[in-house]
TIKOLTI-599584 format. One record per residue (C-alpha): residue in three letters; residue number from 1; x, y, z. Coordinates in steps of 0.25 Angstrom, whole numbers, plus 5000, padded with zeros to 4 digits. Example, Ala and Ser with C-alpha at 12.3 -4.5 7.8 and 13.67 -1.06 7.14 Angstrom:
2
ATOM_ala_1_5049_4982_5031 .
ATOM_ser_2_5055_4996_5029 .
//
This chain:
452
ATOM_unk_1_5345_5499_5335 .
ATOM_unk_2_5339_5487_5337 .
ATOM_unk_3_5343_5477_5349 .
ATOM_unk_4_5347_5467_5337 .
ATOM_unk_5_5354_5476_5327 .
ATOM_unk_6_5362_5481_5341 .
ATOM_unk_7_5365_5465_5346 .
ATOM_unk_8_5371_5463_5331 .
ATOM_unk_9_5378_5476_5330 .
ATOM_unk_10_5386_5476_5345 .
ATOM_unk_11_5389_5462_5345 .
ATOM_unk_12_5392_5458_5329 .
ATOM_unk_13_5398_5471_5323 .
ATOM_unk_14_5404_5480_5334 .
ATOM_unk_15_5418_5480_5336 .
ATOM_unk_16_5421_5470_5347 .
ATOM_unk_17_5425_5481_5358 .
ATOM_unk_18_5414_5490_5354 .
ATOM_unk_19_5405_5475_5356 .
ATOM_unk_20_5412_5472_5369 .
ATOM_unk_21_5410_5486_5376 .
ATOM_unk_22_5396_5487_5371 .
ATOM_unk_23_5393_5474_5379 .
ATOM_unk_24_5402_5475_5391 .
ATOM_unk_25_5400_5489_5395 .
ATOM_unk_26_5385_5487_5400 .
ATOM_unk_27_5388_5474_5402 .
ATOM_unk_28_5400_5481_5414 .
ATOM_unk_29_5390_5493_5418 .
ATOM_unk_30_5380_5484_5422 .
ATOM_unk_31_5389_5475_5431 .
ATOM_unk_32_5396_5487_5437 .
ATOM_unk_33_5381_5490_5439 .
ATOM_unk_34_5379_5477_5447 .
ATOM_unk_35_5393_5480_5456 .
ATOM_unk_36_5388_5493_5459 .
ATOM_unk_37_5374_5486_5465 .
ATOM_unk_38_5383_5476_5472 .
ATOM_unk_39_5391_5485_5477 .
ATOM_unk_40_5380_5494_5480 .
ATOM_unk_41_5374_5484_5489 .
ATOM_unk_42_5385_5481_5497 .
ATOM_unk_43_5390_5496_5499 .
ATOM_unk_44_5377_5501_5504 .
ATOM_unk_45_5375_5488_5514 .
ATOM_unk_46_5391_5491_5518 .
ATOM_unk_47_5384_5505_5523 .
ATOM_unk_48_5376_5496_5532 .
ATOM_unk_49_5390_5496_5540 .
ATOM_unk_50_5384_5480_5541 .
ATOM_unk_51_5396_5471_5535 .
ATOM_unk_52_5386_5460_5539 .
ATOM_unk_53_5376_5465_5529 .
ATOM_unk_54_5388_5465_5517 .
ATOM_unk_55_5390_5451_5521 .
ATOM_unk_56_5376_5448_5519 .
ATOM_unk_57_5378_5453_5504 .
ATOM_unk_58_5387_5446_5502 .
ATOM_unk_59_5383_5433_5508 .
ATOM_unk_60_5369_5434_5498 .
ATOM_unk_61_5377_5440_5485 .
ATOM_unk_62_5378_5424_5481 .
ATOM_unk_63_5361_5423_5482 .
ATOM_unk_64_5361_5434_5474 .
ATOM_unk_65_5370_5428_5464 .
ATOM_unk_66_5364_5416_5463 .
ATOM_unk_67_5352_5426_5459 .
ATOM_unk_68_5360_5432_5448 .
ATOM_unk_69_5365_5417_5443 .
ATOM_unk_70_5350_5415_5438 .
ATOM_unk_71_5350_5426_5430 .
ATOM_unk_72_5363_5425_5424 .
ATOM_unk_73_5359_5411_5421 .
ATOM_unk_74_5350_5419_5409 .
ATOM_unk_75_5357_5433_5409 .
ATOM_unk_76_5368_5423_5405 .
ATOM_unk_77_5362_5412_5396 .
ATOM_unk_78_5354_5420_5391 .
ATOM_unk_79_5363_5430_5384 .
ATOM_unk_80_5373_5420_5380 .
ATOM_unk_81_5361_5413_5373 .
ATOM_unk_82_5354_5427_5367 .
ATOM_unk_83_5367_5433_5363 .
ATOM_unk_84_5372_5421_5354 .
ATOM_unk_85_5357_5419_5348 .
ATOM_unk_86_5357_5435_5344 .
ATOM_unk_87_5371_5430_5337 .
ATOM_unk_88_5364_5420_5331 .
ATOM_unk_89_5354_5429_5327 .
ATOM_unk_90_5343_5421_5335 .
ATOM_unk_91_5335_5434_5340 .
ATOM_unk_92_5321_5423_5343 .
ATOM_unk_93_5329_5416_5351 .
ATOM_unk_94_5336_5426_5360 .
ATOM_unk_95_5321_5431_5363 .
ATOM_unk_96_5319_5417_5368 .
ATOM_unk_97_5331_5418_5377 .
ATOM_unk_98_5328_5432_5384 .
ATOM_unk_99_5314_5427_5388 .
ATOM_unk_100_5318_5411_5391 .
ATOM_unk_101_5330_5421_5401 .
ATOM_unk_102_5318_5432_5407 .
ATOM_unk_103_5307_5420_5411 .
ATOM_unk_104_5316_5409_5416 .
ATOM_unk_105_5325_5418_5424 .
ATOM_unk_106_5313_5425_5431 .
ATOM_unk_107_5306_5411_5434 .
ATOM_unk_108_5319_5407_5441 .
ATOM_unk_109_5319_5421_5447 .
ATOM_unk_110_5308_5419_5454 .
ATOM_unk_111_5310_5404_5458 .
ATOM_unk_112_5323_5409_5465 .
ATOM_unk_113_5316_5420_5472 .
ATOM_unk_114_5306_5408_5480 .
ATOM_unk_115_5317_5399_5483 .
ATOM_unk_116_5325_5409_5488 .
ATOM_unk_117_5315_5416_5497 .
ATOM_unk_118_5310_5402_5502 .
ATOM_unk_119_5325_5397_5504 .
ATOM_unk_120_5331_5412_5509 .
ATOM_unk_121_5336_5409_5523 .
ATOM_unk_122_5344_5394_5519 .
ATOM_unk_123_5350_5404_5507 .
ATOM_unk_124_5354_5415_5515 .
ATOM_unk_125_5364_5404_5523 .
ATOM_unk_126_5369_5396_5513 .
ATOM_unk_127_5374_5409_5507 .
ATOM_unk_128_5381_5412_5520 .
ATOM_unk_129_5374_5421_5530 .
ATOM_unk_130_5378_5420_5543 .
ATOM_unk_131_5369_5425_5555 .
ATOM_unk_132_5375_5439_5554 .
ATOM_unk_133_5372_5441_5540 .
ATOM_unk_134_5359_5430_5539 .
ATOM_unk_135_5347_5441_5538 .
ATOM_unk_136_5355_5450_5530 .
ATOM_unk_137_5357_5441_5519 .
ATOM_unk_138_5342_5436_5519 .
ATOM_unk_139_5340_5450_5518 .
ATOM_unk_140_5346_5452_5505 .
ATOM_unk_141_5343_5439_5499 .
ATOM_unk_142_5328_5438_5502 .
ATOM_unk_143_5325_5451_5495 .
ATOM_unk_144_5335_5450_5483 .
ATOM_unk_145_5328_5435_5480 .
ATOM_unk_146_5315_5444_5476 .
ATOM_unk_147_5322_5450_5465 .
ATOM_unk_148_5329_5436_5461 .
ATOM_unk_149_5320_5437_5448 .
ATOM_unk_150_5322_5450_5445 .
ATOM_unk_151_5337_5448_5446 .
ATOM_unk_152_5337_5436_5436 .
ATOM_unk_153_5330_5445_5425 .
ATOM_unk_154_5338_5458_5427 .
ATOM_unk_155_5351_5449_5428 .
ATOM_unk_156_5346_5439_5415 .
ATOM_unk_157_5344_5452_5407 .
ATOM_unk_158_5355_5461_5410 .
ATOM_unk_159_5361_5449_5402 .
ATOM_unk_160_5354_5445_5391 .
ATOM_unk_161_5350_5457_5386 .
ATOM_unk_162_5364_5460_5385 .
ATOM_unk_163_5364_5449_5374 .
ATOM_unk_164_5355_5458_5365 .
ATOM_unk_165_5364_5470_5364 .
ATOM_unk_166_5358_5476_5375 .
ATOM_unk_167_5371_5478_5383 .
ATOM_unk_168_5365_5493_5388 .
ATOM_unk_169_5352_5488_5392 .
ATOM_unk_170_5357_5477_5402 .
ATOM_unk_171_5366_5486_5407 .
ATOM_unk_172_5356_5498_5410 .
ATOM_unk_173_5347_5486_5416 .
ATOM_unk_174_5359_5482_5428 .
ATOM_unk_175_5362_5496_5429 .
ATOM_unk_176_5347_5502_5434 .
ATOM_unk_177_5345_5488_5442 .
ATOM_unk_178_5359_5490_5450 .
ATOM_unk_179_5356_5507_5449 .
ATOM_unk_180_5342_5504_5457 .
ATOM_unk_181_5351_5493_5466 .
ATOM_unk_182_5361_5503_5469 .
ATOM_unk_183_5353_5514_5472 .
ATOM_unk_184_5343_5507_5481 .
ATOM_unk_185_5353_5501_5489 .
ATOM_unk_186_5357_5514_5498 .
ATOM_unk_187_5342_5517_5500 .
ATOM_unk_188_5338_5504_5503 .
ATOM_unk_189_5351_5498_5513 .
ATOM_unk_190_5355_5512_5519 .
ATOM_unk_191_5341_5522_5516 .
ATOM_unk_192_5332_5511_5520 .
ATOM_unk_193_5340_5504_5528 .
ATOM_unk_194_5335_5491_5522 .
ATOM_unk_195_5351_5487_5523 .
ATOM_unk_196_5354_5473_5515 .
ATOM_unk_197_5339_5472_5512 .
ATOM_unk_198_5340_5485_5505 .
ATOM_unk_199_5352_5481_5494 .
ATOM_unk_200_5342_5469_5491 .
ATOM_unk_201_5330_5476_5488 .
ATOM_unk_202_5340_5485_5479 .
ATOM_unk_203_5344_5473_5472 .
ATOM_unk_204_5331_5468_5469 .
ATOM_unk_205_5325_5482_5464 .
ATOM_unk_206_5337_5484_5455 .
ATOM_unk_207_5333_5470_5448 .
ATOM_unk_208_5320_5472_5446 .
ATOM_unk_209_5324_5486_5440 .
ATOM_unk_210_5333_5480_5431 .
ATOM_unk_211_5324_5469_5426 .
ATOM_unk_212_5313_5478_5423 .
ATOM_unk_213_5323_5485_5416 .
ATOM_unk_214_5328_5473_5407 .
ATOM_unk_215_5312_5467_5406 .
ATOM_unk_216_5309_5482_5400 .
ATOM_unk_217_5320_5480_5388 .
ATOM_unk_218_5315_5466_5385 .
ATOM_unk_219_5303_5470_5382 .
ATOM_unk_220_5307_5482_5375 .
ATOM_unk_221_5310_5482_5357 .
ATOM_unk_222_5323_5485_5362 .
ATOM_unk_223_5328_5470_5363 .
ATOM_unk_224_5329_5457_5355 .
ATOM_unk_225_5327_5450_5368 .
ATOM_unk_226_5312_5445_5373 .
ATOM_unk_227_5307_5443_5388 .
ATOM_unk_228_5293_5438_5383 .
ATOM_unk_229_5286_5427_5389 .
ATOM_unk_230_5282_5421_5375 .
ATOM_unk_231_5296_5423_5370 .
ATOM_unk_232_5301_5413_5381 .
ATOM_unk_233_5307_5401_5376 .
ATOM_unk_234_5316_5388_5383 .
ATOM_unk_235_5317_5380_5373 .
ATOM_unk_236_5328_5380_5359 .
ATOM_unk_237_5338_5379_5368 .
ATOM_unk_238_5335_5392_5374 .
ATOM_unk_239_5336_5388_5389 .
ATOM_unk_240_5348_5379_5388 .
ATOM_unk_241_5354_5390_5380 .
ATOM_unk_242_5353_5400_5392 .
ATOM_unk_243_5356_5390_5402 .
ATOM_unk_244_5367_5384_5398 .
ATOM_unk_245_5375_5397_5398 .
ATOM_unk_246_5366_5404_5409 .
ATOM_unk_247_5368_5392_5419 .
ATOM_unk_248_5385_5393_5420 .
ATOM_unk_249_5383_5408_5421 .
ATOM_unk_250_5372_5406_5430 .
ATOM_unk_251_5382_5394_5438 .
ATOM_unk_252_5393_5405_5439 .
ATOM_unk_253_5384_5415_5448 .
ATOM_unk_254_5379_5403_5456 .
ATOM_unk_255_5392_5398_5460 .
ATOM_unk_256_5396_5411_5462 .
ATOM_unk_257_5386_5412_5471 .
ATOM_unk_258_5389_5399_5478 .
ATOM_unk_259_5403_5402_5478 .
ATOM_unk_260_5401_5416_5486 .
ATOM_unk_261_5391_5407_5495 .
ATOM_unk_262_5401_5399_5498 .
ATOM_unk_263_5414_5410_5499 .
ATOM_unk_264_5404_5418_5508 .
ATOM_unk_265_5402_5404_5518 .
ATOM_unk_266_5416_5403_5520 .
ATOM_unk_267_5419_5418_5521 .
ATOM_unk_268_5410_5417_5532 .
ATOM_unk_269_5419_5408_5538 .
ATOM_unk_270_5428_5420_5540 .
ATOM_unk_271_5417_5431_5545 .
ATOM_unk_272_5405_5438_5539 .
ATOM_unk_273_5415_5451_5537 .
ATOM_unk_274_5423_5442_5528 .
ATOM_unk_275_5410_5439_5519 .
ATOM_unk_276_5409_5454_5519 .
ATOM_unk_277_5422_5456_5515 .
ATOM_unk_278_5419_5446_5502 .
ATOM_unk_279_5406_5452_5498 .
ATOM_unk_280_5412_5465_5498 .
ATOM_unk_281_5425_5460_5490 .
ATOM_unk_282_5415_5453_5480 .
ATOM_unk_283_5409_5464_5478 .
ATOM_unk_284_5423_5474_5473 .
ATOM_unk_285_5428_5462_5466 .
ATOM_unk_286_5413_5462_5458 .
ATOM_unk_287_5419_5476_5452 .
ATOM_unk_288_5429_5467_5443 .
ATOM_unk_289_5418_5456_5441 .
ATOM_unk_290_5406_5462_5437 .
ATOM_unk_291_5415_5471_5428 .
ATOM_unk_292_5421_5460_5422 .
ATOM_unk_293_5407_5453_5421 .
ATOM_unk_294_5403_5463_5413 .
ATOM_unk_295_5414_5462_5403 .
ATOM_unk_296_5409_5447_5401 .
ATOM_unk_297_5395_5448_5402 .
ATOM_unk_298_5395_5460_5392 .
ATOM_unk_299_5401_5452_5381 .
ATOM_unk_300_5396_5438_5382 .
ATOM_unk_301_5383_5443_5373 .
ATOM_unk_302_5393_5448_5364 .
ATOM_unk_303_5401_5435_5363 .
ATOM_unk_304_5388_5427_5363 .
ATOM_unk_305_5383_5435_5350 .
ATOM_unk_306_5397_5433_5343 .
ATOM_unk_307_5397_5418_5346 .
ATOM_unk_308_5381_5416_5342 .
ATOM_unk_309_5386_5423_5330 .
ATOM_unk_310_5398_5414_5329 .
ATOM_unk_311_5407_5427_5327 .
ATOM_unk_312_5420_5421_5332 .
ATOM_unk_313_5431_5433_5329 .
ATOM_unk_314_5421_5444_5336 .
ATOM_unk_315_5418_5432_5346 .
ATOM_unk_316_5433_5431_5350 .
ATOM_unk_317_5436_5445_5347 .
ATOM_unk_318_5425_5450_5358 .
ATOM_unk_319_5430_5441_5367 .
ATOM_unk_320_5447_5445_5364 .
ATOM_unk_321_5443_5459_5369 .
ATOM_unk_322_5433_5456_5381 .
ATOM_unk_323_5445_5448_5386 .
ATOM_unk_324_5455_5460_5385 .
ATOM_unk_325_5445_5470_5392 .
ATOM_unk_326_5440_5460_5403 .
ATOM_unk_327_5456_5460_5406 .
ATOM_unk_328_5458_5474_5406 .
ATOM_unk_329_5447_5477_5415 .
ATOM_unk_330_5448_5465_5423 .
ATOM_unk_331_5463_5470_5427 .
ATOM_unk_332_5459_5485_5429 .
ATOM_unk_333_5448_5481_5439 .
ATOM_unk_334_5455_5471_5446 .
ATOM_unk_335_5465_5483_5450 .
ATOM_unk_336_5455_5492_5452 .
ATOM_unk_337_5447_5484_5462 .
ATOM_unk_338_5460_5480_5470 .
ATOM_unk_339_5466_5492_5472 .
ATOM_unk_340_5451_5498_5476 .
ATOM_unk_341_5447_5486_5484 .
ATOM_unk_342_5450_5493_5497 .
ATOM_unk_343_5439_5505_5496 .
ATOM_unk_344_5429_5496_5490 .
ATOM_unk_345_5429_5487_5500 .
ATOM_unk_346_5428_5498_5509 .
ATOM_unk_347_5415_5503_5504 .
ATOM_unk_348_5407_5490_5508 .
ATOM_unk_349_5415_5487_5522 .
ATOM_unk_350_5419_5493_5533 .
ATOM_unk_351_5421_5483_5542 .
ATOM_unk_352_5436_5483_5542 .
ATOM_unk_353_5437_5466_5544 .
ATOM_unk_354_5427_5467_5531 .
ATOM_unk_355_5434_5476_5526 .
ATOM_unk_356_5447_5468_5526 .
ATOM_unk_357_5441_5456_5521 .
ATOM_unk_358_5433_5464_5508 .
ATOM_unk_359_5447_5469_5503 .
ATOM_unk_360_5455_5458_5504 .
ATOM_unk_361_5444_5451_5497 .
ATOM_unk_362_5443_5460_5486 .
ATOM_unk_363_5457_5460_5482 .
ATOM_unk_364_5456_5444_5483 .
ATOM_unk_365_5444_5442_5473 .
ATOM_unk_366_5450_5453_5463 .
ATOM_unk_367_5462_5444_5461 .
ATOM_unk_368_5452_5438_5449 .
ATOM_unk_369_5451_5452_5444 .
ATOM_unk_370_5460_5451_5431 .
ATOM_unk_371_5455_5438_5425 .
ATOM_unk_372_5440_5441_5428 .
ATOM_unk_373_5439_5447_5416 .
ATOM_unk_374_5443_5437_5406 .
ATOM_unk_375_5435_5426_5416 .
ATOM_unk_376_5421_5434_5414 .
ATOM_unk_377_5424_5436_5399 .
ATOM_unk_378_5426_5420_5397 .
ATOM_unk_379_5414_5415_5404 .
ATOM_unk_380_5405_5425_5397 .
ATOM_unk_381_5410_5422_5383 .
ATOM_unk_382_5408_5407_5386 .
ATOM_unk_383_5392_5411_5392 .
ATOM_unk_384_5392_5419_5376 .
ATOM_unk_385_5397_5406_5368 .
ATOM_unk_386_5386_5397_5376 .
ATOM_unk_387_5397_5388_5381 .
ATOM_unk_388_5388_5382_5392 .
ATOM_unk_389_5400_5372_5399 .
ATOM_unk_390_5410_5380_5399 .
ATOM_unk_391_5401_5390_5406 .
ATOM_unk_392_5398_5384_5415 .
ATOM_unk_393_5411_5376_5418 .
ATOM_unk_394_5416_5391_5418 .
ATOM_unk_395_5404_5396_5428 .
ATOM_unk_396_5406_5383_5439 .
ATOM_unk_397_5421_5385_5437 .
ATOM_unk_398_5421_5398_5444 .
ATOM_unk_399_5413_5399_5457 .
ATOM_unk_400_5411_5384_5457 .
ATOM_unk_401_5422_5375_5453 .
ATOM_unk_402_5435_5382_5455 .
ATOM_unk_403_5430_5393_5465 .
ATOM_unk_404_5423_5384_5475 .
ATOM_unk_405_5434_5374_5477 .
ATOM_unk_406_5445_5385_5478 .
ATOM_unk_407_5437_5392_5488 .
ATOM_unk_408_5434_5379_5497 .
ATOM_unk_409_5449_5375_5495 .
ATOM_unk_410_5453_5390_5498 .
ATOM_unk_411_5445_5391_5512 .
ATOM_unk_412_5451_5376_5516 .
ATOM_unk_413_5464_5378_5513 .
ATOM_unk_414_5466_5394_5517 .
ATOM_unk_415_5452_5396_5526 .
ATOM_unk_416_5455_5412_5524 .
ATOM_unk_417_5447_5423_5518 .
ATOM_unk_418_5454_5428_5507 .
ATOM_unk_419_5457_5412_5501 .
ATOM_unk_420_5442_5412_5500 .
ATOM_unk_421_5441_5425_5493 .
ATOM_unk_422_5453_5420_5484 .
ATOM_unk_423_5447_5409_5478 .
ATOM_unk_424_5437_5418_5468 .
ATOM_unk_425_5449_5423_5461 .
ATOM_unk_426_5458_5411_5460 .
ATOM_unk_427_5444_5405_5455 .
ATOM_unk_428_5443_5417_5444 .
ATOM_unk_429_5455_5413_5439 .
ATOM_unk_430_5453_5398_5437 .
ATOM_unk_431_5441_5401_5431 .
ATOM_unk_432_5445_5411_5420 .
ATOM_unk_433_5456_5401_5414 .
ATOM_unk_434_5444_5390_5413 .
ATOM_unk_435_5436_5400_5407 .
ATOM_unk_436_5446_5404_5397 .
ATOM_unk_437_5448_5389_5394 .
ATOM_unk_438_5435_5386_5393 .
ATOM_unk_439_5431_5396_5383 .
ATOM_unk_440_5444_5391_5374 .
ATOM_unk_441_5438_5378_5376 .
ATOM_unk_442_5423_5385_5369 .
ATOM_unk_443_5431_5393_5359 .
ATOM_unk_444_5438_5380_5354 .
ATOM_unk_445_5424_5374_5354 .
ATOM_unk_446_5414_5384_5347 .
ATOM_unk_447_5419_5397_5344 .
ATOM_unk_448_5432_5394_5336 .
ATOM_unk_449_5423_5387_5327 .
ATOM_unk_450_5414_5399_5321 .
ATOM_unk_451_5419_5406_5309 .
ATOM_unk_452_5427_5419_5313 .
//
């Protein structure tokens, strides 16, 4: 079956949990896929018996994320824009899209890759290395800046191919990057002995593996989608179309970035063990998240054909049952990872003052657990309806506008560890209810309006 006869068929005709599943299990797989990498990293460094070294992973995860905001920025866009032209039946122009998203991102790519090799040392201390952990961190990030462009591509089109139907292909593409990530990452830290340098040289092999990958099914028959230079195309409202939703997604990774810079430069007030203690709990609270992320990510290109198509009764009825799911599995995680915190936290620290600080910040951030469901479901159905404001209201809200004056008002007021740690989940829960009412607010302005 063809790529378009599939697209028409999963996301018009199939019944709405058939629809939802069909896009949210890859979807899932492919970010449990990414925990696994991430914890993979951290595992195999926390055999280094270093706590000092987990710190310094922690301390450059925001460089990294600031990496992946650029290629959310067209992963993002880029599929909210292709998945509502496919519902509008505008095939021409979803080629234009693809390739506009493959040749910009990989000009910016490498633009970021100069800047941050001239600029690597001033980077490496605003994001908060301390002398202990200064030449670990420059380790790590000067290697992973070489595969920046590569990590924009693999992280664009694990997206937007997800907007043609090709749910399984995104997935297989994250699952063989992370597999050679995960696999090189003991031979590399531990066989080697190449320690923090070795889980960055992992990271950049698994991208370029997974962007060969995704470059291979562009130019196959096996696509509606184009990466050709000829098919390259700003204009027609293509590039505002991409950036107006791919920048508030894009906002939301940087300030998540900021953020953790700037929870990680008043952790340090408190000791470099404490900063290892919150990159560990960061990492068991990213099993909840990237599930969760999952969920959201898997049917905005589903929503996004329904509203293209101005299909409001499967539009709602889609969204009615990713809600009730998100909650489900939201709850059932939350208790999971609370109950399990202890032994994970154990598998990456042994040091017994980081240790103590890892689970008491773990149970602190999965406070947020049951409403990150709904929170993810929301902003990914207002990236599929192209409503670029409240995007963006909704991505400056979270890690910027409620979360960085709660934090600085937190560390005044209590000047303790946990307070810090607290302010994420409070944050979360702000940030759901605006997103609830901000999505009322779109309904009310453009859905409601089309014909059942």
């Amino acid at each position: 079956m063809r790529s378009k006869d599939k697209t028409t068929e999963i996301f018009k005709n199939a019944p709405v949990p058939k629809a939802v599943l069909f896009n949210i299990i890859p979807s899932i797989i492919s970010m449990i896929m990414v925990l696994v990498y991430n914890l993979a990293d951290t595992f195999f460094i926390g055999l280094t018996k270093n706590p000092y070294m987990v710190a310094a992973v922690s301390i450059a995860t925001p460089v990294f994320l600031i990496f992946m905001a650029m290629g959310l920025l067209f992963g993002i866009g880029g599929t909210s824009l292709i998945s509502r032209l496919l519902g509008e039946g505008n095939h021409e122009k979803a080629k234009h899209v693809s390739a506009f998203c493959f040749w910009t991102g990989l000009a910016i790519g490498i633009l970021c890759m100069i800047l941050m090799w001239i600029f690597i040392d001033p980077v490496c201390r605003l994001v908060g290395a301390s002398d202990e952990t200064f030449d670990y961190v420059k380790s790590y990030i000067q290697i992973v800046v070489f595969g920046v462009p590569f990590l924009i591509i693999s992280n664009s089109f694990s997206n937007i191919i997800r907007a043609d139907g090709n749910a399984q292909k995104a997935m297989f593409g994250m699952i063989l990057g992370n597999l050679i990530n995960i696999v090189l990452d003991p031979v590399l830290i531990l066989g080697f002995h190449m320690n923090i340098a070795g889980a960055a040289i992992a990271t950049v092999l698994g991208n370029i593996a997974a962007m060969v990958y995704y470059i291979l099914h562009l130019l196959s028959k096996h696509t509606s989608l184009s990466i050709k230079l000829s098919d390259y195309k700003a204009a027609d409202h293509i590039a505002r179309g991409v950036l107006t939703i791919g920048i508030p997604a894009s906002v939301n990774t940087i300030l998540m970035s900021l953020s953790n810079i700037l929870v990680n430069n008043l952790m340090k007030q408190h000791g470099d063990l404490a900063i290892a203690g919150l990159g560990v709990a960061m990492k068991v609270n990213m099993i909840v998240v990237m599930l969760l992320i999952g969920l959201g990510t898997g049917i905005q290109p589903l929503l996004g054909y329904c509203y293209g198509a101005r299909n409001r009764t499967r539009f709602l009825a889609i969204l009615r049952f990713s809600i009730l799911l998100s909650l489900s599995l939201s709850l059932i995680m939350t208790i999971l990872c609370y109950l399990a915190a202890s032994p994970m936290v154990s598998a990456f620290l042994e040091d017994q003052t980081a240790h103590a600080y890892g689970m008491e910040f773990a149970r602190t951030l999965i406070i947020s657990g049951p409403i990150l469901g709904v929170l993810f479901v929301f902003i990914n159905t207002l990236q599929a309806m192209g409503a670029a404001i409240p995007s963006l209201i909704l991505s400056v809200s979270r890690q910027g506008l409620v979360y960085v004056p709660l934090l600085t008002i937190f560390n005044l007021a209590f000047h303790t560890e946990r307070t810090l740690v607290l302010a994420q989940p409070i944050t979360d829960y702000i940030t759901a209810l605006i997103a609830i009412l901000l999505f009322l607010h779109t309904y009310n302005r453009t859905l409601k309006r089309f014909d059942s």
